[in-house]
N, C-alpha and C positions, 0 to 999 in steps of 0.2 A: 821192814815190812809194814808196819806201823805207820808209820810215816808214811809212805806211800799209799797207805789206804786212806790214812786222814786227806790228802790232798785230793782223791778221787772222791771222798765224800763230800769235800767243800766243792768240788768243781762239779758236781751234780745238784747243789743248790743255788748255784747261778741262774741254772735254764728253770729251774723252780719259780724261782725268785721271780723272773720275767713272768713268766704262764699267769704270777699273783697279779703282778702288776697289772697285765693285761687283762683281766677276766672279767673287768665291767664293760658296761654296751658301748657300740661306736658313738659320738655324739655329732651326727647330723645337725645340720642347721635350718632353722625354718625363720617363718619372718609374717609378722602379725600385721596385717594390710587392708585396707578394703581393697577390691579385688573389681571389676570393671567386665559386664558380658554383655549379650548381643543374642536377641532370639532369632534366631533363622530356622525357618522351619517346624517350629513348635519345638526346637533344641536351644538351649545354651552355646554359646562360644564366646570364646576369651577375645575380648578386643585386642585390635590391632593398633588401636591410638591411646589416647587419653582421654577422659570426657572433655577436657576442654580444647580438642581438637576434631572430634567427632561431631557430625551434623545430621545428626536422625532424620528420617525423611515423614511427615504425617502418618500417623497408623502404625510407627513404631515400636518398638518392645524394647526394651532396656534393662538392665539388674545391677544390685552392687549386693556385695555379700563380703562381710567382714570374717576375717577368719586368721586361721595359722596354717600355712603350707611353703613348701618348698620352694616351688617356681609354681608357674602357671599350668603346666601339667597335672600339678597336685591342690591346684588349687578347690574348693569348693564352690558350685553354683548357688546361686538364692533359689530358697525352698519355696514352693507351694503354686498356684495355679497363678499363672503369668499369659492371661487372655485379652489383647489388648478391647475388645466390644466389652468385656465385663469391667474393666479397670475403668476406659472414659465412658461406661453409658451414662452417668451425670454429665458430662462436660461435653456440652455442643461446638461441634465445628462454628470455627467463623472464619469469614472471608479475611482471608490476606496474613493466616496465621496457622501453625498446625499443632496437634495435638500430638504429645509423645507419651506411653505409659512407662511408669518407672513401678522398677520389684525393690525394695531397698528391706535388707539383711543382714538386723544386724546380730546374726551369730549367735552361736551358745556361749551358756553360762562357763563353759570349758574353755572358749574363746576368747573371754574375756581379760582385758587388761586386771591386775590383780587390783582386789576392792571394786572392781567398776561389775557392774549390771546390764544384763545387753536390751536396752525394749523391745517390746514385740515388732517382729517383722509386719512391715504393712507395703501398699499401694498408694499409687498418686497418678494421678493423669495433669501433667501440665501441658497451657495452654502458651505458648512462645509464639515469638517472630517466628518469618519463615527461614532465616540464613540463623535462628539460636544453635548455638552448640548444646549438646548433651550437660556440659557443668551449669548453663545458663539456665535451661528447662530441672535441675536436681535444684537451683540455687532458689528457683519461683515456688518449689512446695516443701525443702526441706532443708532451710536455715537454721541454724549459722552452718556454714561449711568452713573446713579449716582444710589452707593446704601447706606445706614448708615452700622451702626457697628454691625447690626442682620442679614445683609445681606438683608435685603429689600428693592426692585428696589424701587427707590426714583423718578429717572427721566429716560424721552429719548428723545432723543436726545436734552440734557437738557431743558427739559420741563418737569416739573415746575422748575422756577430757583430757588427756597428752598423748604424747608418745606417736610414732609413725612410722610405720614400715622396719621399726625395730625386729634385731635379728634375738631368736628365741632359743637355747640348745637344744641339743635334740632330746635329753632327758625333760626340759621341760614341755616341749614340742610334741610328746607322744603324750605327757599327762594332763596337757589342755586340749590338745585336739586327736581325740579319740577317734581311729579309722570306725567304723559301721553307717550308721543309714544318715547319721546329721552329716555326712564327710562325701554323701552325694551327690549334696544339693537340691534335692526333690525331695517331694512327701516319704518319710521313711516306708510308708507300705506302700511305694509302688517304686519311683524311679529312680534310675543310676543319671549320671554326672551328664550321660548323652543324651538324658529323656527314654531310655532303651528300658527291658525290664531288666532287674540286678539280682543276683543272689545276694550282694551288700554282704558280703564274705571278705576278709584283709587277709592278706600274707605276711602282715607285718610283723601279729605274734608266731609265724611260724619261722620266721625268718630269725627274732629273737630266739626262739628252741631252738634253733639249729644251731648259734652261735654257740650258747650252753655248753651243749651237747658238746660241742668242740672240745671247749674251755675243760669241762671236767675230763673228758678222756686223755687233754693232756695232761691235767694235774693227778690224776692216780697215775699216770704212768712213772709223772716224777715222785710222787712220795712211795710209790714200790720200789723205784730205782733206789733212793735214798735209803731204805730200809733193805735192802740188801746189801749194800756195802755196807752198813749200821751193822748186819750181823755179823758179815765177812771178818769184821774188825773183831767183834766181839769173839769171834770163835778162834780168832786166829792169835788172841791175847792166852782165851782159855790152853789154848795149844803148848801156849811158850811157858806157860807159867807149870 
């Protein structure tokens, strides 16, 4: 009878043992980028090209915004007011050329490649050909630009000094880029990702609790299990003895 129990206590610390293993977070993956948008409508949207296949039309709006996200869904917009009259009123039209305004963002200190510093986000109005791409009008006010060998803007004005489109774990991924008001893209006291108003509320730590939550409910249930056959045995020694 003994033996028999011992085998049921070890075979109840198997599904134990699992519950242990498993009880740290899933680790998503995210991936550290500059990121490429498109004002339409006094909103943000995620390009459909690359800049150096996109062709702004005069009076356009542009962004780049460095960050950590998943895909493009999750990505972050550049923050702050992106009015193309305010950005070129210094920079006069001229004949046979157009004017494109760029938002360039580069990201928080959370964002950042480790040791690197992000500078402040600013504006530029470049003044290009009429047939410049979007890379050519970024290339005329914020050099150096780095890209790899897929043609992916890596840096600007060399920021970050390596690294491109490297993938992030997901535990690193939530302790650099913290979901609330910088994970918008707009001014934290007003706008969400669409230009809309936002409560700037995440699910993500609740999505954490709930895993928890899980996690511990199956592990008391293994170490009561385990402690019941723990006593079974003990009582069943006292019995014999």
């Amino acid at each position: 009878m003994i033996r028999r129990l011992t085998v049921l206590l070890l075979a109840a610390l198997v599904p134990l043992a699992a519950v242990l293993a498993g009880a740290g977070p899933a680790q998503a993956v995210g991936y550290r980028y500059w990121s490429f948008w498109e004002r339409d409508g006094g909103q943000w949207t995620y390009a459909t090209q690359g800049p150096s296949t996109a062709r702004p039309a005069d009076g356009d709006v542009q962004g780049f915004r460095f960050s950590v996200s998943e895909d493009s869904g999750d990505a972050a917009t550049p923050r702050g007011a992106a009015d193309f009259d305010t950005i070129c009123a210094d920079t006069p039209a001229q004949d046979g050329r157009k004017r494109v305004a760029l938002v360039i963002d580069f990201g928080t200190a959370a964002d950042a490649p480790s040791g690197e510093r992000p500078p402040e986000r600013r504006t530029a109005c470049a003044r290009v050909a009429g047939n410049a791409t979007t890379a050519q009008a970024l290339a005329a006010v914020a050099e150096p630009l780095r890209y790899n060998t897929n043609a992916l803007l890596c840096a600007i004005e060399g920021y970050p000094t390596s690294g491109c489109g490297e993938q992030v774990s997901g535990t690193e991924a939530d302790r650099e880029s913290p979901q609330g008001p910088d994970r918008t893209g707009e001014d934290p006291s007003a706008a969400g990702r669409d230009g809309s108003e936002s409560s700037g509320t995440s699910s993500a730590s609740d999505a954490s609790d709930g895993d928890g939550g899980g996690t511990a409910l199956g592990l008391a249930a293994g170490i009561a299990l385990v402690a019941l056959l723990g006593g079974a045995a003990v009582w069943q020694v006292r019995r014999r003895g």
